[in-house]
N, C-alpha and C positions, 0 to 999 in steps of 0.2 A: 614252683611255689616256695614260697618262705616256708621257714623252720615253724615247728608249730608246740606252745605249753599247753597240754592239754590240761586246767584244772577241776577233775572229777567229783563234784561233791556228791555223798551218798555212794562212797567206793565198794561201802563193805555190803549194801543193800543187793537185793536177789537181783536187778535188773542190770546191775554192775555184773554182779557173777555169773549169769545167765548169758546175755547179749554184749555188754559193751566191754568188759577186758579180754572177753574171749575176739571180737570185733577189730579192738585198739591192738592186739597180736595180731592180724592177719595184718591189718595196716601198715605196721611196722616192718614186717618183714617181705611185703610189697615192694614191686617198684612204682606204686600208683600214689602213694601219700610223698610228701617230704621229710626229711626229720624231724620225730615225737618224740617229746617226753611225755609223762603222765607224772602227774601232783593228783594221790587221791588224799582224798579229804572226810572227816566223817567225824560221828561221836565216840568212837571204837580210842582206846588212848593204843594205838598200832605203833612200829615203827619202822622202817624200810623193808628190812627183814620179813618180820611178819607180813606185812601187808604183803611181799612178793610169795611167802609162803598159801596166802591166800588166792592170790592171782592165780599160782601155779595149779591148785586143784580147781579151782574157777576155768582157767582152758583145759585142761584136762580131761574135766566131766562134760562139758559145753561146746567145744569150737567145735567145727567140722572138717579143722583144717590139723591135721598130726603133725607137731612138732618136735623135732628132736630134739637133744640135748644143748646141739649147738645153737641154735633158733631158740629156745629158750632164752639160753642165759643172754641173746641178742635184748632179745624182748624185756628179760626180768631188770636189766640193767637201767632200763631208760623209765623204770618205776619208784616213786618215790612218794613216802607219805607223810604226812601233817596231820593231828587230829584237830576238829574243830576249837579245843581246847589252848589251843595257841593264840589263838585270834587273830585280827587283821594282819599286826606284824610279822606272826610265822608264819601264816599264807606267803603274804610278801617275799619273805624270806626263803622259802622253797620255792617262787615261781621264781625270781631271781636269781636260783642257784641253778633251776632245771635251765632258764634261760643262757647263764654263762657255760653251763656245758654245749648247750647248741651253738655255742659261734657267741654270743651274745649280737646285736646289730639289730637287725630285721625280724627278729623271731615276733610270732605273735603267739595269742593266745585263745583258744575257745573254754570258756566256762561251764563245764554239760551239767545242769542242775538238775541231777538223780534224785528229787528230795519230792514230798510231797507238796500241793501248792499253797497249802499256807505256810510250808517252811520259805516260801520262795522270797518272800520280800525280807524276813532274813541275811539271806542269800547274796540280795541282790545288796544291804547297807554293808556287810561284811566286804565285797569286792568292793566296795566307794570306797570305805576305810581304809582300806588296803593298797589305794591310790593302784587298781589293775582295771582299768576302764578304755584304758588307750589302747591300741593295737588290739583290741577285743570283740568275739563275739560270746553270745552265749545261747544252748540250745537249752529250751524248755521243752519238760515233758509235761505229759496231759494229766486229770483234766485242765482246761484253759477259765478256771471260776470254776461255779455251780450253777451259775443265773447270770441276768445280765448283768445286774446291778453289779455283783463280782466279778464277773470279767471285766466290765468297766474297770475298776477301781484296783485290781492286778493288772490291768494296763498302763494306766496312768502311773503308778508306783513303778513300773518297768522302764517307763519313759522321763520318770525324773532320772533316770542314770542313766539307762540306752536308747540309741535312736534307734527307731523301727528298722531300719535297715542292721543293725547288729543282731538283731532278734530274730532268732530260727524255731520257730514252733514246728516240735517233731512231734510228728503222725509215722512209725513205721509202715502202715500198709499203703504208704501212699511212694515209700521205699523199694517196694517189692516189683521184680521186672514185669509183671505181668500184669501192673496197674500202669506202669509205664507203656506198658504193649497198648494196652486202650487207644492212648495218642494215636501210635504209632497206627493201630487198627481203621481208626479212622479216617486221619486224615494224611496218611500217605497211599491209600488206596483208594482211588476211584467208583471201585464197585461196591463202600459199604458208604460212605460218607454222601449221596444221595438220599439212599433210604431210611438214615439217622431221625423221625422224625416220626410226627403223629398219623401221617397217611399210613406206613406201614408199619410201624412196631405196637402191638396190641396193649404191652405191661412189659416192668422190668423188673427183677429181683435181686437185692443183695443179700444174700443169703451167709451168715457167718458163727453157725455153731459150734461151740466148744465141749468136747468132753470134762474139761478141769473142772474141779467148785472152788472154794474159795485158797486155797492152799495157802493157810494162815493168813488172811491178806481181811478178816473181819472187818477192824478197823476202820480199814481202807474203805470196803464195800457198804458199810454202811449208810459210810458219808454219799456216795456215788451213786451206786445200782445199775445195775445195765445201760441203763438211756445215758446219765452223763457218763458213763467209764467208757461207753463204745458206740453209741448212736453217734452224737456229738462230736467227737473227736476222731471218728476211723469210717462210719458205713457213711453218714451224709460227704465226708469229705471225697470218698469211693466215687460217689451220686456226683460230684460237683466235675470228678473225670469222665463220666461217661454224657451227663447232660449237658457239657459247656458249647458254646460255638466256637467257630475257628477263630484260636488266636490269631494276633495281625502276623507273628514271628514266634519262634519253638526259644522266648525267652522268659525269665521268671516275671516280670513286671506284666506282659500281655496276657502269661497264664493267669496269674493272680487274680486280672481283671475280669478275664472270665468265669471263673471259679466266681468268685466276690459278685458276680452279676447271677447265677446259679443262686445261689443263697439270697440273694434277695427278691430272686422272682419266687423261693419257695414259699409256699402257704404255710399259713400257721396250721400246725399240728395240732387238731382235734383231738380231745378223750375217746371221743364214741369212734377214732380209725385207728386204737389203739388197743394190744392184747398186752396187759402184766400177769407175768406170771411167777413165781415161787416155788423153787423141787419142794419137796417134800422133807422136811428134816433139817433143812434149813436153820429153824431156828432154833434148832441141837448142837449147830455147831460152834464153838470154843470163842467166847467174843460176841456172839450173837444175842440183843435181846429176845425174851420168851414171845413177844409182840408184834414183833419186826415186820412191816408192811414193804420192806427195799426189796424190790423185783431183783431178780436172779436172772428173768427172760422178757425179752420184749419184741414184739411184733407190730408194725405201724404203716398202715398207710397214708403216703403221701404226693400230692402235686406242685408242678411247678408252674407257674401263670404266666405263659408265654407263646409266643404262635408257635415255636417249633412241638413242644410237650402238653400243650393246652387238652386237658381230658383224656391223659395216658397216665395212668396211678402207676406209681414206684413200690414195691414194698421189700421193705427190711425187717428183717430177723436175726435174732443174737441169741442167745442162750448159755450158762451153766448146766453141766452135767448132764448133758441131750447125746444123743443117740450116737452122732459121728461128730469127729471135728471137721469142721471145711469152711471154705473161702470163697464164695461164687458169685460171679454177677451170671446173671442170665438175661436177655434179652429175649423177648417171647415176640416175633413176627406174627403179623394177621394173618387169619386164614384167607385161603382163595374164597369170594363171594360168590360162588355156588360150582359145585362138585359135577362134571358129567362121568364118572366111575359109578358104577353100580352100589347099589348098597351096603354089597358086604366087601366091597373091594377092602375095606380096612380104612379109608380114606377117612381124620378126621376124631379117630378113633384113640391117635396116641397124644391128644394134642396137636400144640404147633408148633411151628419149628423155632428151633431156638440156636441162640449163640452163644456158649457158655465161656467164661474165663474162668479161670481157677487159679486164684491169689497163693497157689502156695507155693513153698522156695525152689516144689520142681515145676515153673509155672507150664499153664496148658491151656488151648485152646480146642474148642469142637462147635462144628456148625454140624445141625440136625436135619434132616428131611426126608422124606418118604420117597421112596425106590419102589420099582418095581421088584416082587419073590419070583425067580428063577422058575421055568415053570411054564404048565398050560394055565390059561385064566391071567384075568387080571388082579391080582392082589397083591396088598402094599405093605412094605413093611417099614420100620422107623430105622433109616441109616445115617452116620454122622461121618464128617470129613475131622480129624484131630491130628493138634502139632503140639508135642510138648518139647520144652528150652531143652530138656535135657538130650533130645534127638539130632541137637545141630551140633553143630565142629565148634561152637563158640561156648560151649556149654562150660569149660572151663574157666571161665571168663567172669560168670554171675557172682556178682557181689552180694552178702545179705545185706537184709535192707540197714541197719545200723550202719553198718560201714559204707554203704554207697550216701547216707544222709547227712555221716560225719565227716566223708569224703568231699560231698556238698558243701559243707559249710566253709571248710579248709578254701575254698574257691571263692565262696561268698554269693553263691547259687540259692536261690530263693527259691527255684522253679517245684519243689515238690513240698513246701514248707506254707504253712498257714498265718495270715496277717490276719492284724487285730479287727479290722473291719471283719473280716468274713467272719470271726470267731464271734464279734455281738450281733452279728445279722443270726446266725444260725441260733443261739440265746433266745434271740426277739422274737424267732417263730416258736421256739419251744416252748415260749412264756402258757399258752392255756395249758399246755398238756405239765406244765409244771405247777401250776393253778391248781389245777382241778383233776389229778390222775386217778386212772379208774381200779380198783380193789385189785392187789396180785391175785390171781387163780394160783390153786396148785396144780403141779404135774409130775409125774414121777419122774426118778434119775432114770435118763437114758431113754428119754421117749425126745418126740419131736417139739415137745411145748405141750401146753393147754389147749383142747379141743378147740375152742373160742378161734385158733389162728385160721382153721378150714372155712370158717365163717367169715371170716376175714379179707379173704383171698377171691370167696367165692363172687361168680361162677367159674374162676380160674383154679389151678392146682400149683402147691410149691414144686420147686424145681427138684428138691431134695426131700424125700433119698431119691439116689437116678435110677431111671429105669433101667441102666445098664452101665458099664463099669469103665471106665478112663481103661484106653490099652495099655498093656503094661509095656515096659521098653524093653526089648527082643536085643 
């Protein structure tokens, strides 16, 4: 691959110092990217120095990956900062210099806009300005608008300067190997990619609660709320990997269109299949008006209008400061249509069997099902088959998802990235529930949500908490 100017706007923001400098260090020191620079960019009036001094406790406190002295000063080197303060010309002027240290020639550029999205079209006249349009991509973060009419109209201001093909709309979870394993789950094995379908699968769960609350991020939350900060942008996009049909080819354009077909067989999202909820105290916290109606948790059922899914409800769940954090699709299998085991054999008793994935960086996989208890008599108990990434020899290998989607981009890979069709199709179903949403509940910190979700669900049970515990690695 060509040399690559990364230009970071919102350098000095958490999500920079959290995920993406700690990310653009592993890269860097990879044999897997090409030669980096970084250009970060921000309101901070920083200057090479500082900014590196900021970096340095940003991988520090953050990567997973220990750097030593000498990997450092690799890494600190090929950092460089501009405060937005310079305008178009000293942007120019630092990707021009980061440029002539790589070779000058072939270098290109990604523009990662770490900014919120109505900084975005900002963003987007400062790089016109700045004649860096050419050899360019740029990644957007979420959300993608608020509605449709905004996603529209941030579309169109994206596409008077990039063509949709420059344009990488990042979804981290869509990053992480074990939303990749889905693909792989289904349709490189035989024995599940039959059953994919409404004869046997009863309901599906994406299940994604958070310990965190707002962690200064008010403002933010506000404007947003659970539904647009994570419905929209991370569990439907989940939904669109586990519902899609087989691509024609494992490339970004045939994924896309799957995905993009997903979303528009989805139904519009009713109020009355919808739980909002709010912890408690909420609107104590720092930023927050005394009134504030912005859900903190949400729960929703929904379907997709199509013969494969046609009358198999999905539901999704998200929350602030609930019980555990986790990441889970589950797939709930039908029960057998009628039991010959006696009545107390157990049969029936623990549910149905399920097939869980679990989104998180150590990903995992478990299929559930009833065994026979060792023993005189017939009695059943609940036993599961489980593989997690980190039990294989390749374990060394997983990228997090930042760097595997900034990795992507460097390639000009689309396959795990969101186009602006899918983004107003998913808009257009949320339009009632955005219409017309129903009063948050409260519920307290560290529960599973508002009672309202068991109603919700019912006559089914969430997946979480599990009835038994991920094995640990031996």
């Amino acid at each position: 691959m060509d040399p690559h100017v990364i230009v970071l706007f919102g350098a000095t923001g958490d999500l920079a110092r959290r995920k993406l400098l700690p990310g653009m260090a592993h890269l860097v020191l990879s044999a897997l990217s090409p030669d980096i620079c970084v250009v970060g960019t921000s309101l901070e009036d920083l200057d090479d120095e500082s900014f590196r001094a900021f970096a340095k406790e940003a991988v520090k406190e953050f990567s997973t990956h220990r750097l030593s002295e000498e990997q450092w000063n690799t890494f600190a080197a090929r950092l460089h900062y501009v405060p937005s303060s310079a305008g178009p010309d000293g942007l120019r002027e630092a990707v021009e210099s980061a440029e002539a240290e790589l070779g000058g020639g072939n270098v290109r550029r990604i523009h990662y806009m770490s900014v919120p999205p109505a900084a975005a079209p900002v963003v987007i006249k400062t790089l016109r300005d700045a004649q860096l349009v050419d050899r360019s991509r740029v990644i957007m973060e979420k959300p993608f608008g608020t509605d449709l009419d905004s996603a529209i109209i941030l579309n169109d201001q994206v596409h008077e300067t990039f063509d949709e093909s420059q344009i990488f709309r990042i979804d981290h979870f869509l990053g992480k190997e074990a939303a990749q394993n889905i693909l792989a789950f289904r349709f490189a094995n035989g024995l599940f990619e039959p059953i994919w379908k409404r004869d046997f699968i009863d309901h599906v769960q994406i299940d994604i609660p958070e310990t965190l609350g707002l962690d200064r991020r008010a403002a933010f939350y506000e404007q947003t709320g659970a539904f647009k900060d994570m419905v929209v942008t991370h569990l439907l996009q989940v939904l669109a990997f586990v519902a899609m049909e087989p691509p024609t080819a494992l490339e970004p354009r045939a994924i896309s269109e799957e995905k993009n077909k997903v979303f528009r067989s989805l139904m519009p999202i009713h109020p009355n299949d919808v739980v909002r909820g709010q912890y408690s105290g909420y609107t104590q916290e720092e930023g927050v008006p005394y009134d504030s109606d912005t859900e903190t948790f949400i729960a929703l059922r929904c379907g997709i209008d199509n013969w494969r899914w046609a009358g198999v409800p999905f539901y999704l769940r998200t929350g602030k400061k609930m019980a555990e954090g986790q990441r889970i699709i589950s797939i709930a299998f039908k029960e057998a249509p009628k039991s010959m085991f006696p009545s107390d054999s157990g049969v029936g008793k623990q549910g149905p069997d399920h097939l869980t994935f679990d989104l998180s960086e150590d990903s995992k996989v478990s299929l559930s099902f009833y065994g026979k208890r060792p023993g005189p008599g017939m009695k059943m108990d609940k036993l599961s088959m489980q593989f997690a990434t980190q039990e294989g020899e390749h374990y060394g290998d997983v990228l997090e998802a930042y760097e595997r989607l900034i990795l992507d981009t460097m390639r000009g890979d689309h396959t795990l990235f969101t186009t602006a069709d899918g983004i107003e199709s998913l808009w257009e179903r949320a339009q009632p529930l955005l219409d017309d949403p129903p009063p948050a509940k409260p519920y307290a910190p560290g529960s599973w949500g508002p009672n309202a979700v068991h109603q919700l669900i019912a006559p089914h049970a969430w997946r979480l908490p599990f009835e038994r515990a991920w094995r640990a690695k031996k």
